[in-house]
TORNUKOL-461332 format. One record per residue (C-alpha): x negated, y, z; residue in three letters. Coordinates in steps of 0.001 Angstrom, whole numbers, plus 500000, padded with zeros to 6 digits. Each point is the difference from the previous one (the first is absolute). Layout:
BEGIN
XYZALA/...
REM end
This chain:
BEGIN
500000500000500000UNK/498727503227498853UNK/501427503689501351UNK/499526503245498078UNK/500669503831500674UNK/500592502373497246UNK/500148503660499678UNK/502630501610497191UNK/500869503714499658UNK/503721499404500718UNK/500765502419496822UNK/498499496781497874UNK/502383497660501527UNK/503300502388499814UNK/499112500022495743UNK/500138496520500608UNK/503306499518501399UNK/498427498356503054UNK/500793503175502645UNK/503261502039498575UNK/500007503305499019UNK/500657502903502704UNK/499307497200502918UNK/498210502381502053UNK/501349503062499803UNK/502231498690502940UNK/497553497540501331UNK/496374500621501200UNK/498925496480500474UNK/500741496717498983UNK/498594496766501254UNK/501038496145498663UNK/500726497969503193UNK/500554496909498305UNK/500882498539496435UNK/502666497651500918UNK/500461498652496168UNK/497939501136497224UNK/500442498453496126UNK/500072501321496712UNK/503125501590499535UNK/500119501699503423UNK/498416500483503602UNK/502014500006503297UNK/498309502159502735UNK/499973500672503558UNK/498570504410499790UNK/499546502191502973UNK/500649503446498520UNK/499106503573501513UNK/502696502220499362UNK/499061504097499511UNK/501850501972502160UNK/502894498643502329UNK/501808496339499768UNK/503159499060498793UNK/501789497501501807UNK/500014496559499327UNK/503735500507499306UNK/499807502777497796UNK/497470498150497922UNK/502236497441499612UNK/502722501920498274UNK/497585501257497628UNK/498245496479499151UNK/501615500250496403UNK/498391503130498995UNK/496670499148501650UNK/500138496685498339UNK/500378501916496530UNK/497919502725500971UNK/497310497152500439UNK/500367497756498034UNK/500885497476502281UNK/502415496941499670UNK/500003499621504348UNK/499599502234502763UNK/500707499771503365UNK/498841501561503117UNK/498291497664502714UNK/499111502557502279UNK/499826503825501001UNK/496984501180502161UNK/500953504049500569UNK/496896500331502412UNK/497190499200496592UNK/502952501296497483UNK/500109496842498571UNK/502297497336498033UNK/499229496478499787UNK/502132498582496967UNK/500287496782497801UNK/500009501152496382UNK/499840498315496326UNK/498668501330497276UNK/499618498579496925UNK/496415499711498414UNK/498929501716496689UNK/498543498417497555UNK/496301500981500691UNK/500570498652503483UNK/501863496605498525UNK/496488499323498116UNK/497850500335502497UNK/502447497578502272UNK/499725497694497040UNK/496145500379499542UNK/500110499193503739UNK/501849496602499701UNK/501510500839503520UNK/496532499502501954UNK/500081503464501115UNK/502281501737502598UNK/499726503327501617UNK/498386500681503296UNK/499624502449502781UNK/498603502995499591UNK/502360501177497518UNK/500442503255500275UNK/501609502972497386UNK/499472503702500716UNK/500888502493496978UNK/496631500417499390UNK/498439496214500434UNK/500714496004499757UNK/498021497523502458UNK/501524496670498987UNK/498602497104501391UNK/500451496367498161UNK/499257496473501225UNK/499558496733497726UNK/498307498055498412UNK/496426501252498420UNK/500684498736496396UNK/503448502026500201UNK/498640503027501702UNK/497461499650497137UNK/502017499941497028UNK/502334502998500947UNK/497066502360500564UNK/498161498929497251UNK/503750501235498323UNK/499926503404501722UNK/496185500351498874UNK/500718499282496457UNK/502981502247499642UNK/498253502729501568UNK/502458500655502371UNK/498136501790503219UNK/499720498627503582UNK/497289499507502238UNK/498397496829501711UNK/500578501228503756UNK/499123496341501322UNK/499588496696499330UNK/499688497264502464UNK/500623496171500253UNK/503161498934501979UNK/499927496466501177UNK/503732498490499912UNK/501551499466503639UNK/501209496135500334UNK/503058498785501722UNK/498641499861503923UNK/500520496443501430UNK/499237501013503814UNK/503400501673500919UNK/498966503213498948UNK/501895502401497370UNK/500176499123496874UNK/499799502705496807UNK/503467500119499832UNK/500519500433503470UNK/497257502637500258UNK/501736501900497239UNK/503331500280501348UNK/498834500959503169UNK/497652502642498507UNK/502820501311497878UNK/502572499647502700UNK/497395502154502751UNK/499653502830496700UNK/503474500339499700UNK/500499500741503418UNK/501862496425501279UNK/497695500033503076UNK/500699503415500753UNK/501601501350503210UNK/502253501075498623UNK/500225498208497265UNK/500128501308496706UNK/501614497260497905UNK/501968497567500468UNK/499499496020498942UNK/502322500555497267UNK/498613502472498438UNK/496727498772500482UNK/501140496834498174UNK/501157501753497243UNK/496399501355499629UNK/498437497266500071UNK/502670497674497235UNK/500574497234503166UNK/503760499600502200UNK/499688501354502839UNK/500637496681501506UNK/496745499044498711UNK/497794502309500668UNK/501317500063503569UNK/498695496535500776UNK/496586500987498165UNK/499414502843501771UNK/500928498051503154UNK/497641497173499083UNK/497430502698499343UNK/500563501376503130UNK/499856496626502167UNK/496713499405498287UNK/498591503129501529UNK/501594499537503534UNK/498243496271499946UNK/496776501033499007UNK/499821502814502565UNK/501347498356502829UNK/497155497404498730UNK/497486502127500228UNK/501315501198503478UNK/499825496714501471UNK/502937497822500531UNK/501874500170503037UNK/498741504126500805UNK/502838501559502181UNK/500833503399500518UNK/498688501194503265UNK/496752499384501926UNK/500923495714499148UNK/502838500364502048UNK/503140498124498041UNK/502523502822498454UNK/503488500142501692UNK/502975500786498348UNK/499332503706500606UNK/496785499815499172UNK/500802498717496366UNK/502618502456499666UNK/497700503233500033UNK/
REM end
C-alpha cells in the first residue's frame, strides 16, 4: 500500500468540474471526512464545510436542499450535523464525476481511494490518495502527460492494517468509531444522533449500534486488562452499592 499527497490550485480543479463553481464564496474551507462510495459515474461524501459569515439552521437548509442540490450539481444532500461554535456543516453529498475525473478512476482500476488530509481552500487542493503503487503510478503518470499542474507534496509507503485476531478493534470497527467520535456521537451533549449517524455512514442503525457496541466492549476489555483484573474502586476496599452509584 502506497499513500500520496498532492497540491492543486483549486481554480484547476473548478475548470474541471471536480469543485463547483462559486463554492467558496459562501464557504472558506472545505475538508473530505470520508469517501463513503466512490466509482465512475459518481462519488458519495462525508464534507465538513466552513460557512462565511453566520449559520443557517439545519432546518432551514433543509427546505432549500432542492436549490442547493441544483445550485451544485448534486443528485443528494443532506445535513449530518451543525457545529455553530467552528461555523461549520458536516453533510453527505453526491456529485456526479466529469469525464476527466471518470478516466482517471478508470486508469486507476479502483486501487486508489482518497485519504486524509484532504483539504480545499479557494486558493489550494491538498488531496491525499492511498493504493496500490502500480495504480497510484499510472494516474500520475496521466496527470504528467496531460500537463495538467499539481505538485508531489508527499509520498510515503502505507502498509495495509489486517483483521486483529487478539480481541482488539478491527478496521471497521476503528472506522465507525472514529467517524462516530468526529461527528460528535461521544459528545456531551451529543451532537447526532445514531440515526443520523447511520445514514452517514450507508448501515441501519440497528447495525451499527451493535458495532459500535462491540467496538466499544473491545476497548473496556483491553483497559480493564491492562488495569489488572479484579482492581476495585477505593483503597481495595469492595464497592457498595453507593459506592458504584457515584
Amino acid at each position: 500500500m502506497q499513500a500520496v499527497t498532492l497540491r492543486f490550485r483549486t481554480d484547476d480543479l473548478v475548470r474541471l468540474g471536480v469543485v463547483p463553481d462559486g463554492l467558496f464564496e459562501k464557504f472558506e474551507e472545505i475538508e473530505l471526512l470520508e469517501t463513503l462510495r466512490l466509482d465512475a459515474g459518481s462519488r458519495l461524501e462525508l464534507l465538513r464545510l466552513r460557512r462565511r459569515g453566520p449559520l443557517r439552521s439545519a432546518a432551514e437548509i433543509e427546505r432549500d436542499a432542492r436549490r442547493i442540490r441544483s445550485l451544485y450539481g448534486l443528485s443528494r444532500f443532506e445535513v449530518v450535523d451543525v457545529r455553530p461554535r467552528s461555523r461549520d456543516y458536516v453533510i453527505l453529498a453526491r456529485q456526479r464525476n466529469p469525464e476527466r475525473l471518470r478516466q482517471w478512476l478508470a486508469l486507476a482500476g479502483g486501487g486508489i481511494s482518497p485519504a486524509a488530509p484532504f483539504r480545499l481552500t479557494a486558493e489550494e487542493t491538498v488531496a491525499s490518495f492511498h493504493g496500490e503503487e502500480a495504480a497510484l503510478r499510472r494516474v500520475l503518470r496521466r496527470l504528467d502527460r496531460e500537463e495538467f499542474p499539481y505538485r508531489l507534496v508527499r509520498a510515503s509507503a502505507r502498509p495495509t492494517v489486517p483483521e486483529r485476531e487478539d480481541g482488539g478493534l478491527t478496521p471497521l470497527q476503528a472506522r465507525a468509531l472514529a467517524r462516530a467520535w468526529a461527528l460528535g456521537y461521544y459528545a456531551i451533549p451529543r451532537r447526532t444522533t445514531l440515526n443520523r449517524l447511520a445514514r452517514s455512514s450507508g448501515r441501519s442503525a440497528v447495525g451499527l449500534g451493535k458495532l459500535l457496541r462491540r467496538a466499544e466492549g473491545h476497548l473496556v476489555a483491553r483497559w480493564l486488562a491492562s488495569h489488572g483484573e479484579g482492581d476495585e474502586p477505593g483503597d481495595g476496599e469492595p464497592a457498595g452499592p453507593a459506592a458504584r452509584d457515584r
